[in-house]
GUBADO-310729 format. One line per field, with one value per atom (N, C-alpha, C, O): residue in three letters; atom name; z, x, y. Coordinates in steps of 0.001 Angstrom, whole numbers, plus 500000, padded with zeros to 6 digits. Example, Ala and Ser with C-alpha at 12.3 -4.5 7.8 and 13.67 -1.06 7.14 Angstrom:
2
r: Ala | Ala | Ala | Ala | Ser | Ser | Ser | Ser
a: N | CA | C | O | N | CA | C | O
z: 507800 | 507800 | 507800 | 508465 | 507080 | 507140 | 507870 | 508039
x: 513190 | 512300 | 513200 | 514236 | 512850 | 513670 | 512900 | 513409
y: 494310 | 495500 | 496700 | 496681 | 497750 | 498940 | 500030 | 501138
# end
This chain:
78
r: Unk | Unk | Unk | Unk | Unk | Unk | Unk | Unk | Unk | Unk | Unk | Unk | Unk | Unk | Unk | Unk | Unk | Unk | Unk | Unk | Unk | Unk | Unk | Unk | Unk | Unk | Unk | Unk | Unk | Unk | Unk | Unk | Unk | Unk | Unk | Unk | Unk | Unk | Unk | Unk | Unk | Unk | Unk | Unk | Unk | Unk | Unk | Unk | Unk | Unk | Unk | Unk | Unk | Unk | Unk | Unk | Unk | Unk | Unk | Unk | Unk | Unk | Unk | Unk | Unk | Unk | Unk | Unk | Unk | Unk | Unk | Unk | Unk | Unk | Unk | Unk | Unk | Unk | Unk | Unk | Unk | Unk | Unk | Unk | Unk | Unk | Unk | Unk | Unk | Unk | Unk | Unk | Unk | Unk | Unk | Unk | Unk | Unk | Unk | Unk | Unk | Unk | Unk | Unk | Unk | Unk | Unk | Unk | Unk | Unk | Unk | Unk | Unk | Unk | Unk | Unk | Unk | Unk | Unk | Unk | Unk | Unk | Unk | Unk | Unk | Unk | Unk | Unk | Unk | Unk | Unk | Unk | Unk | Unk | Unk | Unk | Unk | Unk | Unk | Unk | Unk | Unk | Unk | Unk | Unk | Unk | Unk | Unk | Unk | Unk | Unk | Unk | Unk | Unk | Unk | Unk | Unk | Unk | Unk | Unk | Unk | Unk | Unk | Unk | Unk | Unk | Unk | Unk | Unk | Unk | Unk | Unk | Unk | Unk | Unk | Unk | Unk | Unk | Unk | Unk | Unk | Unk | Unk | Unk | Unk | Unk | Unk | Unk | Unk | Unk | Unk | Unk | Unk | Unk | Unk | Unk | Unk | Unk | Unk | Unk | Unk | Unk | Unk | Unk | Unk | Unk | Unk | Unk | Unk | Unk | Unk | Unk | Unk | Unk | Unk | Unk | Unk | Unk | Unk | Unk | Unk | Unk | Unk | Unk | Unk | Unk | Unk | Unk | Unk | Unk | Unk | Unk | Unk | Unk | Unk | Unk | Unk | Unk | Unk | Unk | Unk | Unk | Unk | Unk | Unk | Unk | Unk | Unk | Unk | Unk | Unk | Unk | Unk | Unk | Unk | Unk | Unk | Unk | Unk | Unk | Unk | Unk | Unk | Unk | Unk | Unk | Unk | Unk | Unk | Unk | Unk | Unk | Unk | Unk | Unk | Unk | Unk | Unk | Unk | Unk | Unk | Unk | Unk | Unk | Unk | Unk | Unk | Unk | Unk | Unk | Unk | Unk | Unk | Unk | Unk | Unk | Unk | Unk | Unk | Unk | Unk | Unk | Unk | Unk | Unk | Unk | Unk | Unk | Unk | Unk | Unk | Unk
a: N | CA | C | O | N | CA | C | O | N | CA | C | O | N | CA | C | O | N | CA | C | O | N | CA | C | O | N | CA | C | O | N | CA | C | O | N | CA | C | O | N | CA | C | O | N | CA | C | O | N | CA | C | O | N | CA | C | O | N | CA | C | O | N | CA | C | O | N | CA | C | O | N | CA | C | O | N | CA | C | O | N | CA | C | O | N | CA | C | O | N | CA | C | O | N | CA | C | O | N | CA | C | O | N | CA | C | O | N | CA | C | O | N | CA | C | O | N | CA | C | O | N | CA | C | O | N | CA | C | O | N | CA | C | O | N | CA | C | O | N | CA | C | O | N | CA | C | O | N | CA | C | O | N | CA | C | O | N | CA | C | O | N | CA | C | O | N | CA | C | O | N | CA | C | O | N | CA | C | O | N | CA | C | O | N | CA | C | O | N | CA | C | O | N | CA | C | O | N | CA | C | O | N | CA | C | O | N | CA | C | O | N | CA | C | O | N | CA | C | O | N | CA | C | O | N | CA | C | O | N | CA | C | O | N | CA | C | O | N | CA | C | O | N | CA | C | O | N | CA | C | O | N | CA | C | O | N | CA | C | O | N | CA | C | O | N | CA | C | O | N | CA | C | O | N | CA | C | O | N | CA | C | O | N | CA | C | O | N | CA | C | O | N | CA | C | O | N | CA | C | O | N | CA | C | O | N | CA | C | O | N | CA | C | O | N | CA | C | O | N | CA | C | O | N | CA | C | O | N | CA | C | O | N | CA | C | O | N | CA | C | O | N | CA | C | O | N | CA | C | O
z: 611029 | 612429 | 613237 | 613183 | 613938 | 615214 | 616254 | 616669 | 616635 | 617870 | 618975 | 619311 | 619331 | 620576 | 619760 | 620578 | 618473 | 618020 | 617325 | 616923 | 616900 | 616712 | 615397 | 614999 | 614681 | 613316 | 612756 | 612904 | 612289 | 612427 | 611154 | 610920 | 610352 | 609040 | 609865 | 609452 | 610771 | 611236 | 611295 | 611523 | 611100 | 611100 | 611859 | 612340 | 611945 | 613337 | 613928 | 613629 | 615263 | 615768 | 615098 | 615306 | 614481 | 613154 | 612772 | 613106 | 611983 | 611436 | 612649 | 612241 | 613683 | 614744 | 615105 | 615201 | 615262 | 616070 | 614607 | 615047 | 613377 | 612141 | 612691 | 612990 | 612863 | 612955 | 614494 | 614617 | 615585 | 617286 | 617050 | 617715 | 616435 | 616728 | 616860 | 617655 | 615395 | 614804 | 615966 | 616589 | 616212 | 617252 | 618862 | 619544 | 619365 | 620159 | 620477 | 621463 | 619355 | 619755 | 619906 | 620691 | 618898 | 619117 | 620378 | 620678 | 621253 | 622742 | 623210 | 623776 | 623278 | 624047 | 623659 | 624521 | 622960 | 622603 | 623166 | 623626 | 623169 | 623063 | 625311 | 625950 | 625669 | 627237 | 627996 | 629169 | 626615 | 627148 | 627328 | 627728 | 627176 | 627134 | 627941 | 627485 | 629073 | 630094 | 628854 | 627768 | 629288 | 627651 | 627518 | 626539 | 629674 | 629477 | 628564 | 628637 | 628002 | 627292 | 626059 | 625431 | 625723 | 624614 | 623496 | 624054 | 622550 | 621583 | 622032 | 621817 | 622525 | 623118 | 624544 | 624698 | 625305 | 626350 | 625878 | 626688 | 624637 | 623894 | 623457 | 623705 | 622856 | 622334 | 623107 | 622809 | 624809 | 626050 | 626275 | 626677 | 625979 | 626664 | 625834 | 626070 | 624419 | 623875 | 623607 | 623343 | 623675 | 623818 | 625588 | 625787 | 626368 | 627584 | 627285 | 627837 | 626769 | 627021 | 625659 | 625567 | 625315 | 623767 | 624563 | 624163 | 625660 | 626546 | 627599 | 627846 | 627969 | 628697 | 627445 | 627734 | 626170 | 625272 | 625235 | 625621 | 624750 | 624202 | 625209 | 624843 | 626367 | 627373 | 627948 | 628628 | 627493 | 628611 | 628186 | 627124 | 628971 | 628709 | 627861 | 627060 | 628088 | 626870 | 626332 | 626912 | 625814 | 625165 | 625892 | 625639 | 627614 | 627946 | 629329 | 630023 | 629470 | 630472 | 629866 | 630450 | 628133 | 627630 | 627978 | 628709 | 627108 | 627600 | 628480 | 628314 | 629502 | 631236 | 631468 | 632218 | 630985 | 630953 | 630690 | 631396 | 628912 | 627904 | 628953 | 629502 | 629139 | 629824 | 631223 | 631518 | 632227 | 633632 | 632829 | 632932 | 631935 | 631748 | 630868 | 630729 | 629692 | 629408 | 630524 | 630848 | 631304 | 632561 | 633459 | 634330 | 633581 | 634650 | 633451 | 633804 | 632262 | 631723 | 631168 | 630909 | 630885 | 631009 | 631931 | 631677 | 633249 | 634443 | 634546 | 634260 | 634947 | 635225 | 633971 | 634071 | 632649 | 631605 | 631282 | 630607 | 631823 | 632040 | 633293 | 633600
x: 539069 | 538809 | 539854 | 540050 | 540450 | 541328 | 540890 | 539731 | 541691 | 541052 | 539802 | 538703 | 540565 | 540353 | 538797 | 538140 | 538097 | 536961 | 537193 | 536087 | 538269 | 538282 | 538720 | 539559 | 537581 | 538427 | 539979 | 540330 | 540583 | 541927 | 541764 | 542943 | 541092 | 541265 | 540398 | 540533 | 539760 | 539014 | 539840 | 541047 | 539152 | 539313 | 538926 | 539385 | 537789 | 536813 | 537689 | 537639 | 538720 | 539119 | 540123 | 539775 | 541087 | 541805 | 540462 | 540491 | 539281 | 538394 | 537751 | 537446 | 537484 | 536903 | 537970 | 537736 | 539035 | 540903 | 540583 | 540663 | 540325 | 540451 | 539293 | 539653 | 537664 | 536622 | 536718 | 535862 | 537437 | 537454 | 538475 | 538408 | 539381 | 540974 | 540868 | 541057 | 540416 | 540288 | 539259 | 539644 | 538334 | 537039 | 537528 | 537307 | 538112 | 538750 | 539793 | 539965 | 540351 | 542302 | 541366 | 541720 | 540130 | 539484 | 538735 | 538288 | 538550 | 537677 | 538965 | 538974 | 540003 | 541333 | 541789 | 542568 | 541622 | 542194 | 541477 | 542157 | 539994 | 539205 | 538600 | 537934 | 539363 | 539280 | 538013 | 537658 | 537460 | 536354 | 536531 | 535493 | 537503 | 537567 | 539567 | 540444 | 539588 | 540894 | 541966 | 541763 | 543032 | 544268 | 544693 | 545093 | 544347 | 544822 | 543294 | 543374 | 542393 | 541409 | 542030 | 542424 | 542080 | 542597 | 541817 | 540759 | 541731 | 540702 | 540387 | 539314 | 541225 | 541265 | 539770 | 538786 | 540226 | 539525 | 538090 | 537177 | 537784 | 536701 | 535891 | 534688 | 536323 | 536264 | 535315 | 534234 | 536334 | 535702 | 534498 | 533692 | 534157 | 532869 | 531837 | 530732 | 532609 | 531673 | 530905 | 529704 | 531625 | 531548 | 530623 | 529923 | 530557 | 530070 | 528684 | 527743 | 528516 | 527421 | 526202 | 524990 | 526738 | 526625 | 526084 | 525042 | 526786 | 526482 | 525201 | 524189 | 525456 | 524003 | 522842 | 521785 | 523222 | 521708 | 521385 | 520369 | 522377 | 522107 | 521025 | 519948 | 521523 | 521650 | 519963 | 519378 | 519281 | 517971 | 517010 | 517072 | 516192 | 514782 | 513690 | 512848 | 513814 | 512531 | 513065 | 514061 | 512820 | 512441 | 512941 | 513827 | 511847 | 512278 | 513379 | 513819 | 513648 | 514991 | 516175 | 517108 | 516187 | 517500 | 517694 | 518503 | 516602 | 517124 | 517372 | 517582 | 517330 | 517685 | 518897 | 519615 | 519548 | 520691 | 521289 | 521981 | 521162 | 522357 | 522581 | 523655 | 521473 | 522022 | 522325 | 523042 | 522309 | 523359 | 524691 | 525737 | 524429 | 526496 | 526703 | 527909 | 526307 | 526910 | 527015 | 528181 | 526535 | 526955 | 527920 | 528470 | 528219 | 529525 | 530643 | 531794 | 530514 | 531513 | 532181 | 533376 | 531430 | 532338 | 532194 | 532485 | 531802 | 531821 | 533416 | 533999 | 533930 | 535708 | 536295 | 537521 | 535840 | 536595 | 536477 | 537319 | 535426 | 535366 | 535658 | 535648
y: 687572 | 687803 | 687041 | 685827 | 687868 | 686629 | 685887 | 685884 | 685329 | 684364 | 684993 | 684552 | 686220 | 687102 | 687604 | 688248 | 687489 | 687869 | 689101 | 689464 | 690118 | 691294 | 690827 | 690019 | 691871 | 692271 | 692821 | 693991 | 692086 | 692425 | 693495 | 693758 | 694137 | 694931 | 696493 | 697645 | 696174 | 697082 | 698627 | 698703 | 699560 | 701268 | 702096 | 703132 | 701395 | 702397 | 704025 | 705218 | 702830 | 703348 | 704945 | 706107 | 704603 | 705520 | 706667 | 707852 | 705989 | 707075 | 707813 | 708934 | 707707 | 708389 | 709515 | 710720 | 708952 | 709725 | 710814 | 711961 | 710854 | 711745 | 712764 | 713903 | 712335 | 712867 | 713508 | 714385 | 713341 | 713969 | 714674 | 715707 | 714624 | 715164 | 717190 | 718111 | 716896 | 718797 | 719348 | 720338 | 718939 | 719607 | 719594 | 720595 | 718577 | 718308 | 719485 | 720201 | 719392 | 720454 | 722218 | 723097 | 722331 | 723792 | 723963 | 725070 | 722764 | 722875 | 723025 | 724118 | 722547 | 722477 | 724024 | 724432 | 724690 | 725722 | 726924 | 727841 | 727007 | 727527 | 727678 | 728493 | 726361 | 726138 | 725531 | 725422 | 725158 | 724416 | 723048 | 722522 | 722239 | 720597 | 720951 | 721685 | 720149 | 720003 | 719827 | 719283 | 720382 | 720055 | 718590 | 717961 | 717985 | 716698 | 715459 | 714233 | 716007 | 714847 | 714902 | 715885 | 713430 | 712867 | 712288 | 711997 | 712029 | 711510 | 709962 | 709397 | 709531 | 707980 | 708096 | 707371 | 709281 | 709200 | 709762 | 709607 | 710409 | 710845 | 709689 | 709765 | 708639 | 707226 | 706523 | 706015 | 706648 | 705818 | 706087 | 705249 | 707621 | 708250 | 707887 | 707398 | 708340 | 707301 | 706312 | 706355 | 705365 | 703731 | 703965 | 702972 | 704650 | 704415 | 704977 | 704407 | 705650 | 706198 | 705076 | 704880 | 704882 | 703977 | 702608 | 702089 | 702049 | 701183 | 701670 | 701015 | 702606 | 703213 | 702714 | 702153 | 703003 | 703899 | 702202 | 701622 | 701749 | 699834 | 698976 | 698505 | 698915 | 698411 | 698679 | 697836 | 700128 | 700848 | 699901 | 699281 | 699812 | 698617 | 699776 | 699371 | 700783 | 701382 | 702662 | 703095 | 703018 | 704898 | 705773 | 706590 | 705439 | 706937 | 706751 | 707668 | 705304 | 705073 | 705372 | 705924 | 704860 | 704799 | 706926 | 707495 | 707517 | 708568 | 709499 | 710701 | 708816 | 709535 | 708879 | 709540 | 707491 | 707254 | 707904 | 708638 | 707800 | 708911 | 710001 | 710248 | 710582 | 712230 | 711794 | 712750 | 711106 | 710842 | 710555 | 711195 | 709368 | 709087 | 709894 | 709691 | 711164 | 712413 | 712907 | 712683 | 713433 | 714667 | 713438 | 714113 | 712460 | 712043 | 711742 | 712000 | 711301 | 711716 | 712530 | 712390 | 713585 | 715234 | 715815 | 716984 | 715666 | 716819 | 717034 | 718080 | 716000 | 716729 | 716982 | 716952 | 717257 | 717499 | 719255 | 719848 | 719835 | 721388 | 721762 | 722954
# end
């Protein structure tokens, strides 16, 4: 681990960019996902909405979160 706390051997990031990339380039192709979203900016939404679910005090807040920060983080991506 380094100073900064991060696993320096970590993959995560790499195995996710393998698992978004292919599905990603067929929404980009297909005109359902903007040509400018990137697997990086896929990641973010992730990690955001991941922070909504973590973060809710019960059951049925976490899931009225998830679905507000899904719908503001893909509204401008269609």
């Amino acid at each position: 681990m380094s100073s900064s706390g991060a696993v320096e051997d970590y993959d995560g990031d790499r195995r996710l960019a393998e698992l978004v990339a292919p599905p990603l380039e067929r929404a980009r192709q297909a005109g359902r996902v903007a040509a400018g979203v990137t697997v990086d900016d896929v990641a973010l939404a992730l990690r955001m909405i991941y922070g909504a679910a973590a973060t809710a005090r019960d059951g049925d807040q976490r899931r009225l979160d998830v679905e507000q920060a899904h719908a503001v983080v893909t509204a401008p991506w269609f």
